[in-house]
Structures are given as structure tokens and as C-alpha cells.
N, CA, C and O of each residue as an XYZ file, in Angstrom:
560
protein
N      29.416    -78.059    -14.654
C      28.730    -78.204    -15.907
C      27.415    -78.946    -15.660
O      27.405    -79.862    -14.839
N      26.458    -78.650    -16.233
C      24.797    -79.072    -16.338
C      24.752    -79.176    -17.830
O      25.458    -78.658    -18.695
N      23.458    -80.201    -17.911
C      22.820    -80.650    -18.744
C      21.466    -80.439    -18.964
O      20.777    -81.052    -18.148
N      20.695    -79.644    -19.960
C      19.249    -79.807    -19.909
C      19.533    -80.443    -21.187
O      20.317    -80.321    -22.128
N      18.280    -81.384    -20.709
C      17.167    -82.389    -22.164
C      16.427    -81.584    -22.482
O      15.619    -81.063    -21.713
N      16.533    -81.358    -23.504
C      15.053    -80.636    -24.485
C      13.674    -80.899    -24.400
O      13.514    -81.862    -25.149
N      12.537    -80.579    -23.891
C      11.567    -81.349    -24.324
C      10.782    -82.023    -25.534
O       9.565    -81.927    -25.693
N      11.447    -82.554    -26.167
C      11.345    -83.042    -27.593
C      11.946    -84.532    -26.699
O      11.759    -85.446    -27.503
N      12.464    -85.028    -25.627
C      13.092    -85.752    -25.022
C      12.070    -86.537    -23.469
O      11.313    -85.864    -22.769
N      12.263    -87.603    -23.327
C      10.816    -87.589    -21.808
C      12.003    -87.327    -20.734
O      13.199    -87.612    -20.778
N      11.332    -86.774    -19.897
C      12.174    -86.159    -18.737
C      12.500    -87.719    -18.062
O      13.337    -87.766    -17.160
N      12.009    -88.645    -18.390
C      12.634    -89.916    -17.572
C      14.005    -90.127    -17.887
O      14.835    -90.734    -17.209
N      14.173    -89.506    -19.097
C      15.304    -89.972    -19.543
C      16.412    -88.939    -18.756
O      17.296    -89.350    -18.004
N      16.256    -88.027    -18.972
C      17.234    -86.701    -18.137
C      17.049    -86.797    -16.238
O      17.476    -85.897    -15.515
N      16.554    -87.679    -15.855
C      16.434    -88.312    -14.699
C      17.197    -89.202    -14.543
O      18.129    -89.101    -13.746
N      16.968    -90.357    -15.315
C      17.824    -91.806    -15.702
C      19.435    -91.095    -15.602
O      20.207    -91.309    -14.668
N      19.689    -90.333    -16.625
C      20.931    -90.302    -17.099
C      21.446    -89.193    -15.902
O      22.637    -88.907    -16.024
N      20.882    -88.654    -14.988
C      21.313    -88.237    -13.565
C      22.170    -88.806    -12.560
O      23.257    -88.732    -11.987
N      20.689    -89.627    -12.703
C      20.855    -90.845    -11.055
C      21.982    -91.807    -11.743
O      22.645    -92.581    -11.051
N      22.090    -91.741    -12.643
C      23.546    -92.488    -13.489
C      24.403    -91.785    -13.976
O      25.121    -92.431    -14.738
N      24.660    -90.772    -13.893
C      26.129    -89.969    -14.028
C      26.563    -89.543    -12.353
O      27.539    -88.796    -12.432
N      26.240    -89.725    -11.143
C      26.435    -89.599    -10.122
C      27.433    -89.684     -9.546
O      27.523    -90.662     -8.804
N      28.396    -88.907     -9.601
C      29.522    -89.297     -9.193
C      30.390    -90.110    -10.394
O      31.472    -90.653    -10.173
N      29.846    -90.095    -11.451
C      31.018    -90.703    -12.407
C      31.384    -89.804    -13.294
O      31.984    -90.141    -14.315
N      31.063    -88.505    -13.015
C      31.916    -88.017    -14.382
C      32.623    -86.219    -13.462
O      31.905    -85.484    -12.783
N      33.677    -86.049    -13.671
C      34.540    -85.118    -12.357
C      33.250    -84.184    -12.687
O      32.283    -84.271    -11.931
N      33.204    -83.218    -13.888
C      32.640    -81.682    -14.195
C      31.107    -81.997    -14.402
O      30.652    -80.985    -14.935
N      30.288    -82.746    -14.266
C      28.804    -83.082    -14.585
C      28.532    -82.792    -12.976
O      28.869    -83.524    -12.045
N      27.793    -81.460    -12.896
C      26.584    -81.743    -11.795
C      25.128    -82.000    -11.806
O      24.537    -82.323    -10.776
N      24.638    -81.887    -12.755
C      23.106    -82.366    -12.839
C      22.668    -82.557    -14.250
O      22.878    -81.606    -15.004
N      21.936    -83.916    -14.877
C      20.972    -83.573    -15.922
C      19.392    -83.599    -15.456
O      18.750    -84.519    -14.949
N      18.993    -82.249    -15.814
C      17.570    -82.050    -15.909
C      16.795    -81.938    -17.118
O      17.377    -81.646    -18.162
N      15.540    -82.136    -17.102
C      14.965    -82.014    -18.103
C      14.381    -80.749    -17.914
O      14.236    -80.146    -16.850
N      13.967    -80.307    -19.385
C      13.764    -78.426    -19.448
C      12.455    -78.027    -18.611
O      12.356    -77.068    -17.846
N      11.374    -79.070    -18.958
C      10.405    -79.035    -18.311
C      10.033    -79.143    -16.583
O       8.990    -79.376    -15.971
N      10.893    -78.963    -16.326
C      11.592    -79.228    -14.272
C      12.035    -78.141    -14.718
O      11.047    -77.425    -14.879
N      12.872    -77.642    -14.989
C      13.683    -75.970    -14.679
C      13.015    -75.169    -15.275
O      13.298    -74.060    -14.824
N      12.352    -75.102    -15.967
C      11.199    -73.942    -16.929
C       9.280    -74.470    -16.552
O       8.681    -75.485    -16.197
N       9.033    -73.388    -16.825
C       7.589    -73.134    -17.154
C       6.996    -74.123    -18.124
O       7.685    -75.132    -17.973
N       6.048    -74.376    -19.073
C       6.008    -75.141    -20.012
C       5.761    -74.284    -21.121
O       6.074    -74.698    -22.237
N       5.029    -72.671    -20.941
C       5.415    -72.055    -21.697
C       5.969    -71.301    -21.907
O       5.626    -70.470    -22.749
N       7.162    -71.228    -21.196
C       8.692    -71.027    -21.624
C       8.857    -70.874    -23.110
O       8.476    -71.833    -23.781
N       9.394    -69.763    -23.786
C       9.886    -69.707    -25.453
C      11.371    -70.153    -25.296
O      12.206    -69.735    -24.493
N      11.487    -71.051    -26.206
C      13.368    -71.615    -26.645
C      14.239    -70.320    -25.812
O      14.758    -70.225    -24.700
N      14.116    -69.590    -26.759
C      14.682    -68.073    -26.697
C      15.010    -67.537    -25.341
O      16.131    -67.166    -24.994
N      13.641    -67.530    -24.412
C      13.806    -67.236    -22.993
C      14.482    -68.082    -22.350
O      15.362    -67.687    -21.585
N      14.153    -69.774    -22.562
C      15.067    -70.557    -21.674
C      16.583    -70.720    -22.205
O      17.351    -71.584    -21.781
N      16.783    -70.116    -22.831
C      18.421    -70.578    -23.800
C      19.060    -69.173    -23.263
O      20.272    -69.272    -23.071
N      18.595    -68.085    -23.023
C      19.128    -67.019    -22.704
C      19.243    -66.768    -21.112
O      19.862    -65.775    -20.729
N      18.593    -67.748    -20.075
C      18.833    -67.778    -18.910
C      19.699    -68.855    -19.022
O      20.739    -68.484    -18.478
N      19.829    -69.929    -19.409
C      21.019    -70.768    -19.241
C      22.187    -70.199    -19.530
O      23.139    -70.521    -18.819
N      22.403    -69.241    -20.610
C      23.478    -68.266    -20.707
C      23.752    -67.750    -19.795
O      24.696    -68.090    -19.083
N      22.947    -66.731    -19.565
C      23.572    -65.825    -18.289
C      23.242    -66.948    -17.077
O      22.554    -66.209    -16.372
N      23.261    -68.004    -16.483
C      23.672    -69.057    -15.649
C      25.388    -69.276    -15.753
O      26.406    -69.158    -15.071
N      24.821    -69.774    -17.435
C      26.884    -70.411    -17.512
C      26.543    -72.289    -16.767
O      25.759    -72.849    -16.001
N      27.624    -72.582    -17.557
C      28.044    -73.921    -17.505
C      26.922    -74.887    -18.300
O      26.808    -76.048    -17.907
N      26.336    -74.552    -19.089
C      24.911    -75.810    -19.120
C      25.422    -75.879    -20.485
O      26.077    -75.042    -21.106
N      24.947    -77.177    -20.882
C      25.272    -77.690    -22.492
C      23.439    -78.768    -22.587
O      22.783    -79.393    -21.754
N      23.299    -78.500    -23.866
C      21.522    -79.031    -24.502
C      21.913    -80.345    -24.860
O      23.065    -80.545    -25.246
N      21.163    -81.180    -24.784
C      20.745    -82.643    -25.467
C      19.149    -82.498    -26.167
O      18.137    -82.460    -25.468
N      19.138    -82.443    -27.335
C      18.103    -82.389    -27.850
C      17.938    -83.343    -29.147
O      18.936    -83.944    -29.547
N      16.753    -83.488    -29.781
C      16.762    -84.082    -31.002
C      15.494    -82.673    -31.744
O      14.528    -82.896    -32.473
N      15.946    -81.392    -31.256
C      15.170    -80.315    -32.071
C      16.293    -80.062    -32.887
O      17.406    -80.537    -32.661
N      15.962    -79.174    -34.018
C      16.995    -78.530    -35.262
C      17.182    -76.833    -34.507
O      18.091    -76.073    -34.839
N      16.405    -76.582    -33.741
C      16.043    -75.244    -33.470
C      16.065    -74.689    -34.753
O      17.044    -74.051    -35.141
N      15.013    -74.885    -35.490
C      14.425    -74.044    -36.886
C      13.133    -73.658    -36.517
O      12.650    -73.112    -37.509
N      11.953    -73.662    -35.177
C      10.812    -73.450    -35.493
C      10.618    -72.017    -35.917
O      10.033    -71.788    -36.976
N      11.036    -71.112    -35.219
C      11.149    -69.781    -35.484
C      12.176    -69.102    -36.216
O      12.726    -68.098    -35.762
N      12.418    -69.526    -37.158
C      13.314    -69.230    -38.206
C      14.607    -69.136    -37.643
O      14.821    -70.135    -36.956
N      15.615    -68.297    -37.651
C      17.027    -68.135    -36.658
C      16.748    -68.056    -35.498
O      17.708    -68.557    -34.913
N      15.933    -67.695    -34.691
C      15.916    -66.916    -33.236
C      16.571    -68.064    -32.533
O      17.699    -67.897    -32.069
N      16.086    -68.978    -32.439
C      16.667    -70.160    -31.659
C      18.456    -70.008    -31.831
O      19.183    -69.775    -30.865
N      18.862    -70.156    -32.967
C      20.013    -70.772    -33.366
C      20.325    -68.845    -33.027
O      20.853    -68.766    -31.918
N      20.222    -68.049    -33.379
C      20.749    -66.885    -33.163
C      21.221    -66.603    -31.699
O      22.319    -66.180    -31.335
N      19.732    -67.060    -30.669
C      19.859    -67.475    -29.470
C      21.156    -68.210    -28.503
O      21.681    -67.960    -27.418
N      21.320    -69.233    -29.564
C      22.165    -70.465    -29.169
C      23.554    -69.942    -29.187
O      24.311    -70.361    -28.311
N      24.180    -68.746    -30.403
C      25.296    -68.701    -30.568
C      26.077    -67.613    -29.701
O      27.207    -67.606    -29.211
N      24.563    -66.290    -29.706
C      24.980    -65.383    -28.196
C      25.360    -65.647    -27.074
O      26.172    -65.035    -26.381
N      24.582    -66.895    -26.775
C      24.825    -67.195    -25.396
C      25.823    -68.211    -25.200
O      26.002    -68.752    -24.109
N      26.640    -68.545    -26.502
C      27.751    -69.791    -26.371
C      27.215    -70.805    -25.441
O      27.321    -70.880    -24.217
N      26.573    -71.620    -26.351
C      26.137    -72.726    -25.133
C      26.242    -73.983    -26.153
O      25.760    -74.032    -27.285
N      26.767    -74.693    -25.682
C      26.709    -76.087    -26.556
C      25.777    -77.309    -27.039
O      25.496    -77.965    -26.036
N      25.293    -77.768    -27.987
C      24.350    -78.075    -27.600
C      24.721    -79.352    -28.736
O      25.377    -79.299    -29.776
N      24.154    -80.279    -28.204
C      24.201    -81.962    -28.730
C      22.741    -82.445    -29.448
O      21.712    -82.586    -28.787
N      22.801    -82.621    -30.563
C      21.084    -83.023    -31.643
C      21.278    -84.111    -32.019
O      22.021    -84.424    -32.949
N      20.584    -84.884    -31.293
C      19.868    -86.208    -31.943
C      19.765    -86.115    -33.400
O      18.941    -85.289    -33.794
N      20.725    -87.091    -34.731
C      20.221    -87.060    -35.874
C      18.795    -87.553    -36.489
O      18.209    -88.133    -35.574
N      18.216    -87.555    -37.351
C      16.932    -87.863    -37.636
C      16.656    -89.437    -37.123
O      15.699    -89.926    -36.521
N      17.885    -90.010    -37.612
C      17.727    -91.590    -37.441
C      17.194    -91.807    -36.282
O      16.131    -92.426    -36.327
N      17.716    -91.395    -34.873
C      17.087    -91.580    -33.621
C      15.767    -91.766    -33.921
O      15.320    -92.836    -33.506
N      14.837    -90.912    -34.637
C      13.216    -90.970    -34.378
C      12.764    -92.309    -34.787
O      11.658    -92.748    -34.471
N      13.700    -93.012    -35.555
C      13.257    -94.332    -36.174
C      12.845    -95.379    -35.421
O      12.183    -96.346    -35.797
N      13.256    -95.148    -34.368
C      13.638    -96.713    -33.289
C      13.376    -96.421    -32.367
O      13.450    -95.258    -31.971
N      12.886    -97.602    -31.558
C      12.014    -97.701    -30.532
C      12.324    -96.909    -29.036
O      13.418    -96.389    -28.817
N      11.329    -96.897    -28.157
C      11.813    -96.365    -26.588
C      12.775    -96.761    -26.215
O      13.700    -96.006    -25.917
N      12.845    -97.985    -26.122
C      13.810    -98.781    -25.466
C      15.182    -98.565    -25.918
O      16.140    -98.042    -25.349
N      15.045    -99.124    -27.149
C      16.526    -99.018    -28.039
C      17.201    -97.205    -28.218
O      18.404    -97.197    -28.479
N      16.739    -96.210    -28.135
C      16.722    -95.053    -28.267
C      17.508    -95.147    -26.809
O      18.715    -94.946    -26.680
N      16.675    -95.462    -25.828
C      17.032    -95.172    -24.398
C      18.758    -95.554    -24.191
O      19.694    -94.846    -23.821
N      18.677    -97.183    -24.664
C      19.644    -97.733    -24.737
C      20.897    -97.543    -25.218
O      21.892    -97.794    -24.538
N      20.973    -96.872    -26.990
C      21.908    -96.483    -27.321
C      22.361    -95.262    -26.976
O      23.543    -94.968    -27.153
N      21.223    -94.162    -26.290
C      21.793    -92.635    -25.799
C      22.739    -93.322    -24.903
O      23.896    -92.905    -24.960
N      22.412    -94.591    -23.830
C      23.546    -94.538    -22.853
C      24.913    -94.716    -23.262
O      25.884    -94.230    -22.681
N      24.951    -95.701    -24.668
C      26.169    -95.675    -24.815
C      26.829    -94.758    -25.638
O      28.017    -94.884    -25.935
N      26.009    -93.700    -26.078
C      26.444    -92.255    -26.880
C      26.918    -91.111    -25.290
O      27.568    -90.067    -25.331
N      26.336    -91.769    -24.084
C      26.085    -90.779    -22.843
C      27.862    -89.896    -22.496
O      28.197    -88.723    -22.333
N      28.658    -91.314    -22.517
C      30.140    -90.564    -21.778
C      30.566    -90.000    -23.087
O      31.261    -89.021    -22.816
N      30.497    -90.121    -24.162
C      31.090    -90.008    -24.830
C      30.404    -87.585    -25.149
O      31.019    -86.544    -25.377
N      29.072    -87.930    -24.960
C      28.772    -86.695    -25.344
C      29.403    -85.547    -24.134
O      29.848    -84.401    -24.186
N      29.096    -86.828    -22.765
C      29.445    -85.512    -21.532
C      31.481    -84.922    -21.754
O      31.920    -83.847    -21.347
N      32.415    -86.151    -22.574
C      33.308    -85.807    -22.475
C      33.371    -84.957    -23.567
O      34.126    -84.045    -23.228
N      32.948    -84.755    -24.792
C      33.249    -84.051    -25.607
C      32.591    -82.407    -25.294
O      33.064    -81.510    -25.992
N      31.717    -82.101    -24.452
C      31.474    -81.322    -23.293
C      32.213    -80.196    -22.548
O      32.215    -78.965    -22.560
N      32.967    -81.390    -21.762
C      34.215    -81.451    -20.669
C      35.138    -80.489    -21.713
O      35.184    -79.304    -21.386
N      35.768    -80.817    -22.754
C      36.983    -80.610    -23.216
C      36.806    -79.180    -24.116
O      37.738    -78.380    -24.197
N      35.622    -78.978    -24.719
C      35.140    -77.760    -25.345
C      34.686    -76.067    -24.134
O      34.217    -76.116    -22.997
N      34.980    -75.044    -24.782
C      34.488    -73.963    -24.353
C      33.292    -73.539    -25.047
O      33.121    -74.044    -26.157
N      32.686    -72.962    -24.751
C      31.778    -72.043    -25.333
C      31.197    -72.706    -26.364
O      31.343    -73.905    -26.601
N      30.445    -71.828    -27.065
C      29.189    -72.376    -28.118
C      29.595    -73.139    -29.155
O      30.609    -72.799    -29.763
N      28.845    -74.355    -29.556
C      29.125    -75.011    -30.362
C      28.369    -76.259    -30.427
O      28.369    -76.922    -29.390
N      27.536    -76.849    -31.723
C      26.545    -77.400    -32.084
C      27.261    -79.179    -32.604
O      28.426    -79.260    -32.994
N      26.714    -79.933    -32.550
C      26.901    -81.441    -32.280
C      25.681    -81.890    -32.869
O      24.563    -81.690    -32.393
N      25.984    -82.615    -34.113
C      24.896    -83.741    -34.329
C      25.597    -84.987    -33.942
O      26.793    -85.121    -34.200
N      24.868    -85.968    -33.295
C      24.930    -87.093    -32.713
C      24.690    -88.330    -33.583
O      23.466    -88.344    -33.710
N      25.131    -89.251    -34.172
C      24.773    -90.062    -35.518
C      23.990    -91.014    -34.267
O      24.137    -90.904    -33.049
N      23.146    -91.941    -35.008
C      22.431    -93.002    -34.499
C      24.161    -94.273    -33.809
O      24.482    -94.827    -32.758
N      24.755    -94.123    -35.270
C      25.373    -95.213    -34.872
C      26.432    -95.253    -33.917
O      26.707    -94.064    -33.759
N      27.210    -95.948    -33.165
C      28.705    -95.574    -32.580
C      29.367    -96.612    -33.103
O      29.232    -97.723    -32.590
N      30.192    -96.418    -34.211
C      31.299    -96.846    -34.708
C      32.433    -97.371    -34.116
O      33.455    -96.686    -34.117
N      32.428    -98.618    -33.543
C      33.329    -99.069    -32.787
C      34.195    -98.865    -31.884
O      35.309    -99.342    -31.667
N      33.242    -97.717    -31.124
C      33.362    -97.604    -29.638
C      34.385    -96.160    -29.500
O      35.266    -95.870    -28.690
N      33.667    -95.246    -30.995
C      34.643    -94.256    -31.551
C      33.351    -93.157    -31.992
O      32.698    -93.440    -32.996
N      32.979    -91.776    -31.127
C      32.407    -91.303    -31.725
C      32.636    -90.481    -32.696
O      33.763    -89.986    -32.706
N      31.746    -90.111    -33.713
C      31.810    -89.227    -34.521
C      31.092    -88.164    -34.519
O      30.081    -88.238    -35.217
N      31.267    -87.207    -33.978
C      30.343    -85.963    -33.927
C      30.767    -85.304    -35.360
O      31.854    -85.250    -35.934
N      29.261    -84.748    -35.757
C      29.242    -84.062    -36.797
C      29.091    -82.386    -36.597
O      28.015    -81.869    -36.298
N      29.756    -81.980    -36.709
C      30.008    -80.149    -36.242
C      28.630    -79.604    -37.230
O      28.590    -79.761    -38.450
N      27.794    -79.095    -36.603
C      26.593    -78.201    -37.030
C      26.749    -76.938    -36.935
O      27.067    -76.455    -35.848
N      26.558    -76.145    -38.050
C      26.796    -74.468    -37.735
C      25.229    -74.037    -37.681
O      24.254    -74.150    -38.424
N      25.544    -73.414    -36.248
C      24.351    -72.984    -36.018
C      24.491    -71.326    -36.303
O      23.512    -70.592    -36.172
């Protein structure tokens, strides 16, 4: 299983959370950021449909995939790929603190990951509720 960061995300972060999932999680082999595995003008569409026909990759993003009306999300559901969205709240708060709380949202997203097949959408709340996540199921 792989991970791309969205670019809506700084690739430091999909670096960071690499060189720190290393050996700690059994089914995680790499997080990259999209901008390292793609072009920059790469369309959603094109890069979401090669991660499909790849297999194994699940998204971390804080996009809605609405720019192009369905295509994205139409995209997303052909190719069963899972994908994890930053709720709005994230944009509120700082580098640091953003950085900080993804880590402690981090095992929790790669296991809920691990345990799922195929396509299926995840909003991520700002908060973690006493060490208990709550994913909110998004129909994409």
C-alpha cells in the first residue's frame, strides 16, 4: 500500500510522514507527494486513473475534488481508490500545528487504510477525540 499527498499539501510533509512511517507500519511502502510522481500539469483525472491501474495507493488530501464538476469524484470511484480529506477546519491553523496534529491523525488514517478494500472517501475532523478517531464517510 502507497500513499500520495495531494498537492493542495507541501511535499515536506509527504516526505516527513515517509522517513517516519519506515518500518512502522507492516502494509505502508511509501508516502509521496503527487508532485514527485506526476508532471505538474498532470489533470486529477489522469493522475487518479494511473494510480488505479497501479493498485494499492490511497490520497491524503484537503481538496473536495469538485473543481471540474464530477470528473474527479467520478474518477475516484472507477478506480476504487481511497482517499482521506482534510476537513475545512485544517485550513484554519497554522504550519506547524497542522503538521503536528496530521501526525497524530497519521496511524490512525494509515490503519483505517490497512483494514478497508477498494474505493472509499474519508473526511478527517480537525479534532481527535480522545485518542478515538472519527472518520466521517463522504460519498463521492
Amino acid at each position: 500500500m502507497k500513499c500520495l499527498v495531494d498537492n493542495n499539501l507541501p511535499p515536506a510533509l509527504a516526505r516527513a510522514l515517509d522517513a517516519l512511517s519506515t518500518n512502522k507500519f507492516s502494509d505502508l511502502e511509501q508516502v509521496i507527494a503527487l508532485r514527485e510522481k506526476f508532471p505538474p500539469d498532470t489533470s486529477d483525472v489522469t493522475w487518479i486513473q494511473a494510480l488505479g491501474q497501479e493498485g494499492g495507493w490511497f490520497i491524503l488530501s484537503a481538496d473536495q475534488f469538485r473543481k471540474h464538476g464530477d470528473l474527479e469524484r467520478k474518477a475516484l470511484r472507477q478506480n476504487r481508490l481511497m482517499v482521506f480529506c482534510l476537513s475545512k477546519q485544517w485550513s484554519s491553523h497554522p504550519y506547524w500545528e497542522h503538521g503536528a496534529n496530521l501526525l497524530r491523525w497519521w496511524p490512525h488514517i494509515v490503519d483505517q487504510a490497512e483494514r478497508l478494500q477498494g474505493g472509499a472517501a474519508f473526511r478527517v475532523p480537525w479534532r481527535l477525540s480522545g485518542g478515538k478517531p472519527k472518520f466521517e464517510q463522504v460519498s463521492f
